[in-house]
N, C-alpha and C positions, 0 to 999 in steps of 0.2 A: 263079497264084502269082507271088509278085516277089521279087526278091531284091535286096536294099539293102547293098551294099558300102561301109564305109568304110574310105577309106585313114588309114595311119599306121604308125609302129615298136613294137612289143614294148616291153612292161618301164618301171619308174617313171622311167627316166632322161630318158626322150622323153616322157608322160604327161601334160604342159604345153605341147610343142613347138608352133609354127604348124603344121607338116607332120604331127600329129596331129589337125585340126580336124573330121576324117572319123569318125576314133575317137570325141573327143567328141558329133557329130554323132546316133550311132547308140546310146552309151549314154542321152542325152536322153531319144530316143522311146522305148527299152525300157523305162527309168520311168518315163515318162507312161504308158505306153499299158498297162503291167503284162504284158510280154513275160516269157516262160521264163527263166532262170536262168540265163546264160552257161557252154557246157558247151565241150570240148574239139574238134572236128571239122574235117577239110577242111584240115588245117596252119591252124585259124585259131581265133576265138571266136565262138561262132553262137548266136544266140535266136531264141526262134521265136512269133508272134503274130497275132494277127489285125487288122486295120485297115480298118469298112465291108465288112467281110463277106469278103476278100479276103488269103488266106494268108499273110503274110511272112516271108521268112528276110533275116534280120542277121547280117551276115557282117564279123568285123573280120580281117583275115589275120594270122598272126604269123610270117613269112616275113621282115619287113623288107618296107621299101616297093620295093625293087628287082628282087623278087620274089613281089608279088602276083600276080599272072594264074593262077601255078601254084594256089593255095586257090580263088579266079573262078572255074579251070578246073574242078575236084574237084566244087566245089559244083555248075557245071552243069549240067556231064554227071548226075550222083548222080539230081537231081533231074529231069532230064532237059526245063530249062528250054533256051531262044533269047536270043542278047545280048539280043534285044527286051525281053525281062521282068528287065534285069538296072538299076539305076540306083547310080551310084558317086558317093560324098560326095566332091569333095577339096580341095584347100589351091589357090587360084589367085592366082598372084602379077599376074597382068594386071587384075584389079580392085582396087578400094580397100576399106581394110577393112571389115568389115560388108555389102558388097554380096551380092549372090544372083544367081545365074542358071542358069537351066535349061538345056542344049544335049543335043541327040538327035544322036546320030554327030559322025564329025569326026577332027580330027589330035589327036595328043597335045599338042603342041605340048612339048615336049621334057619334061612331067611322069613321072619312072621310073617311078613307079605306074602310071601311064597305057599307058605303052609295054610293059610286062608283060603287062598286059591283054591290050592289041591283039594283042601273039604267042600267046599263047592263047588268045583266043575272037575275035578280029578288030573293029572299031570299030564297031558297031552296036549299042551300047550306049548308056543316058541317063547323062548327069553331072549333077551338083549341085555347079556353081562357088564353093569359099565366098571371098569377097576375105580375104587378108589383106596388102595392099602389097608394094611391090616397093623393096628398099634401095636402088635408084639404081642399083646396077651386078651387071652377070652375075659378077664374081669376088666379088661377096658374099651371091651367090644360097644357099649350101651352108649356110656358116653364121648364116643369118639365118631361114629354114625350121628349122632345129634349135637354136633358141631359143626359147623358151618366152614367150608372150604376157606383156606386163607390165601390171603391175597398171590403168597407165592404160585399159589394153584391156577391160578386168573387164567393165565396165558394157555395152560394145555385143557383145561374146562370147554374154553370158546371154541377150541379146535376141534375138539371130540364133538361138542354139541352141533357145532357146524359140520363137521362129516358125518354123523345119523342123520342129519336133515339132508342133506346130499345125498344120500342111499336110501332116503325113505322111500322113495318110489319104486325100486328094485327090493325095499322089503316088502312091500305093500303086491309086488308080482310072483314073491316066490323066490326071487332070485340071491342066496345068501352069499354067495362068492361075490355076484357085484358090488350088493353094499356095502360089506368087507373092506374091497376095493376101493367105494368111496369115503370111508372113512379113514383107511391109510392115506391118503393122499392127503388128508388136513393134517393128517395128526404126524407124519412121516413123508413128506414129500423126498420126491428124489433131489437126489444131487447132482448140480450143470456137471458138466465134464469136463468145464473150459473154467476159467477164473483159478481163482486163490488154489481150489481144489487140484485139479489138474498140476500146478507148481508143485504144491506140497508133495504130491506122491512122487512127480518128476526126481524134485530133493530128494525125498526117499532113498527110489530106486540108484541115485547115483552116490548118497552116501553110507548106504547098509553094507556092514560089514562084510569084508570078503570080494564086495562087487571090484570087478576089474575096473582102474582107474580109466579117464576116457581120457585120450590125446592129448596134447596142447596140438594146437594149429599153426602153421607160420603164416608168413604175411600175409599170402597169395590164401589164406584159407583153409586149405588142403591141409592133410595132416600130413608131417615130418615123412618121408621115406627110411628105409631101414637102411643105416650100415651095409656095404656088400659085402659078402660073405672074401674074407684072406684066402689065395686059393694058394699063397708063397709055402715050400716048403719047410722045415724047421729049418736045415742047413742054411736057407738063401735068408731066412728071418734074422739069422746069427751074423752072418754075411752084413748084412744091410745096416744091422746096428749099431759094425763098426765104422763104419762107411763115413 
């Protein structure tokens, strides 16, 4: 069994916040994956499903984020899970937005959510890093977490939260290079190699400095043959031009 924690605040006012992105994180996969009903439990909101054969409890705490750990803790003891089986979504101002990253144990690194945790079940726990920027300065850290993503943000939001629902099942296995995997694929898809792309470089390669011009062709297609080489000697050259 695993238990998937996302951080965030109670209530419509926070609902949009960046320091909600955990909240969002976890209602995703409950409707993709056709999770239970959100019921009341643990001081939090809990569903419950299955993913690859493998039990999950979804846990949002409704505590406020500065006392999560206390819901962390209820759920698991209850369940009578190990931080091992416990993986927490949250808001990480040390990446850029849209980034991901997996981390097993570690510091809080000063996140309340985090530090809640740790006083109750201790740091041996998985995180799920979501980027969402950092304003520039630590005294604009409070209110800038407690603003609600802007509209500009919409587009790469959806894509992040649709690739952690894509790999939730390969998190819920153990597997963090898979879900990795499927969350670049929403958020960074490859690129065809044919269309627009494919031209441009083609252009490139044939107008970047230095590159050797390529032929004209004559009619028949074929490119031009060379000049044959003057095998006359000087004398007959001189000869000839008066001719």
């Amino acid at each position: 069994m695993k238990l998937f924690v996302g951080l965030g605040n109670p209530g419509a006012k926070y609902a949009g916040n960046r320091h909600n992105i955990g909240f969002m994180a976890l209602d995703q996969i409950a409707s993709d994956h056709g999770f239970s009903p959100w019921k009341s439990k643990f001081q939090a909101q809990m569903s419950e499903g299955t993913l690859t054969g493998e039990k999950v409890i979804l846990l949002k705490p409704q505590t406020f984020m500065n006392n999560s750990g206390q819901s962390v803790g209820e759920a698991l003891r209850f369940f009578k899970l190990t931080p091992a089986d416990v993986v927490v979504f949250h808001d990480e101002l040390d990446l850029a937005p849209g980034k991901c990253r997996v981390k097993q144990g570690g510091g809080h690194a000063g996140h309340n959510g985090l530090r809640s945790i740790h006083a109750h079940i201790g740091a041996d726990y998985a995180r799920v890093r979501l980027g969402v920027g950092h304003p520039g300065h630590k005294d604009a850290v409070a209110g800038y977490v407690l603003r609600d993503f802007p509209k500009a943000d919409q587009g790469w939001l959806d894509d992040l939260l649709r690739g952690l629902s894509d790999g939730a099942q390969s998190l819920a296995t153990g597997d963090s290079g898979r879900f990795m995997n499927a969350v670049a694929l929403r958020v960074a898809p490859p690129r065809s190699s044919t269309g627009e792309g494919a031209g441009a470089r083609k252009k490139t390669q044939q107008e970047r400095p230095g590159a050797s011009p390529v032929p004209a062709k004559g009619a028949s297609g074929d490119a031009p043959a060379s000049a044959p080489d003057d095998a006359r000697s000087p004398m007959q050259k001189l000869i000839d031009k008066f001719k």
